[in-house]
N, C-alpha and C positions, 0 to 999 in steps of 0.2 A: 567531405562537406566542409564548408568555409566557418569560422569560428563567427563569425556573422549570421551564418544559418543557424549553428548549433543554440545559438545565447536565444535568435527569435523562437526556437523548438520549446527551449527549455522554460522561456516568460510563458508561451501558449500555453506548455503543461501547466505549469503552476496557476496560471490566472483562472482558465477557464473552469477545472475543477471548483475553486474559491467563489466562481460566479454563482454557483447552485447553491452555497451556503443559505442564504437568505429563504429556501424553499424548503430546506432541512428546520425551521424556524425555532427561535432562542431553547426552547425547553429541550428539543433534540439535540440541538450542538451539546450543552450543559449535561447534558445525560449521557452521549456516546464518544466525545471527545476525548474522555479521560485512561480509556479502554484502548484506543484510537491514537494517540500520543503515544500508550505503552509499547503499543505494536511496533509502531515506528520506530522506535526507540533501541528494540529491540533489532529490528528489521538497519537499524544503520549501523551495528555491532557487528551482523549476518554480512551485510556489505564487504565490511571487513575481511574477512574468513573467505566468502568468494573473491575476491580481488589478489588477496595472495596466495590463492589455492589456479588462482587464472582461469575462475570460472566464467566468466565474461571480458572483453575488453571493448574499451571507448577507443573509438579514432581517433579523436581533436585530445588536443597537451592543449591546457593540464591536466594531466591525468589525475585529476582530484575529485573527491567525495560529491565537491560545494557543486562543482559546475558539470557533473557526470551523473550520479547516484541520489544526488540530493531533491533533483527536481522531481525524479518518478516518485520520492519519498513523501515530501510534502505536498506532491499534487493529486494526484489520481491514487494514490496507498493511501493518504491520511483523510482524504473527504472520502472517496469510495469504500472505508472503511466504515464510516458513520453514514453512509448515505445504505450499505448491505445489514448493519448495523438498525438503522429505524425499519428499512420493509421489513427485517425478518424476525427480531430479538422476538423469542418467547417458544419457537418455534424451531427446534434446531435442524432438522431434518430441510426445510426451505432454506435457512441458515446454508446450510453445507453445500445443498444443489445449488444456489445462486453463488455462492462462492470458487463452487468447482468451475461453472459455466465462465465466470468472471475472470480467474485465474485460469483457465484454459486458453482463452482468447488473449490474453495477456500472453502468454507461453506463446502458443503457436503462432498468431496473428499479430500482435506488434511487435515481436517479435522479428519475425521477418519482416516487418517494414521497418524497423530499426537498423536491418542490416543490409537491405536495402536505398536506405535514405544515409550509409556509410555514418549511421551514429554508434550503434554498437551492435557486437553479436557476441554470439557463445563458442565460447572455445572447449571448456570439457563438461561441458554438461551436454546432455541435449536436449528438446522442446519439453519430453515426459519428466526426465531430469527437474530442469526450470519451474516447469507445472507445480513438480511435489516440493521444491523451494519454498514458492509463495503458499501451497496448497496446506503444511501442517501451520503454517500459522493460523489460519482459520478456528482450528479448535483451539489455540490460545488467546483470539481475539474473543471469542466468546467466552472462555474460561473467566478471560480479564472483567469482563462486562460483567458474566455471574456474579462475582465474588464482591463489586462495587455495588452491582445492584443488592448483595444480601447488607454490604454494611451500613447500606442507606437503610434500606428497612430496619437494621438495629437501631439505627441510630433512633429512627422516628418511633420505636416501640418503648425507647429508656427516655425519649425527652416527653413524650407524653404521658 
């Protein structure tokens, strides 16, 4: 794929996710963003760790974070985190099946069109592998979310 394709792939992922913000509306961003950053946060240390383990590789040089790894991070991981995040918080059992369904399709399905469309594929992992990658983060995205939503309620139990 021409590094021309790869840059218009990479603005799509990013933008189009960011377009749904506005329907996630202000109190939801404010509320699961914070939970959603961590992940991520987390999730581009993880990057790390698979790239010099050659769990995955990118086609197109530069073989860099920004213009490889960066865009799944900040576009469809950081809103789809806060968009699984509003339908399901309260609820973990919905929690985890939408998450499994989410990250399955992720694994199996873009997946191979990743490595069909010559952006990226998996070298020693495989699709089940990939899955359980993104798949234990789920119970730390919600872990993250719990422990913010207790220290709001403290907060609002000692200011009152």
């Amino acid at each position: 794929m021409s590094m021309k394709n790869q840059w218009l792939i990479n603005i799509t992922m990013v933008i189009l996710p960011w377009l749904t913000l506005p329907f996630l509306g202000v109190r939801g961003i404010m509320r699961f963003l914070p939970s959603s950053i961590l992940i991520v946060l987390l999730e581009a240390i993880n990057v790390q760790l698979g790239k010099r383990r050659k769990w995955w590789v990118f086609y197109n040089k530069p073989k860099s974070y920004i213009t490889n790894e960066f865009p799944f991070n900040i576009g469809p991981f950081l809103v789809g985190s806060m968009w699984i995040l509003k339908w399901t918080y309260g609820s973990f059992k919905k929690f985890i099946f939408l998450n499994a369904i989410v990250d399955g399709f992720f694994a199996f399905i873009i997946v191979r069109l990743t490595e069909k469309l010559k952006v990226a594929k998996l070298v020693r992992l495989n699709n089940f592998q990939f899955f359980l990658y993104f798949f234990y983060k789920a119970f730390l995205l919600y872990g993250f979310q719990y422990i913010i939503e207790g220290k709001k309620e403290l907060t609002k139990r000692f200011v009152n």
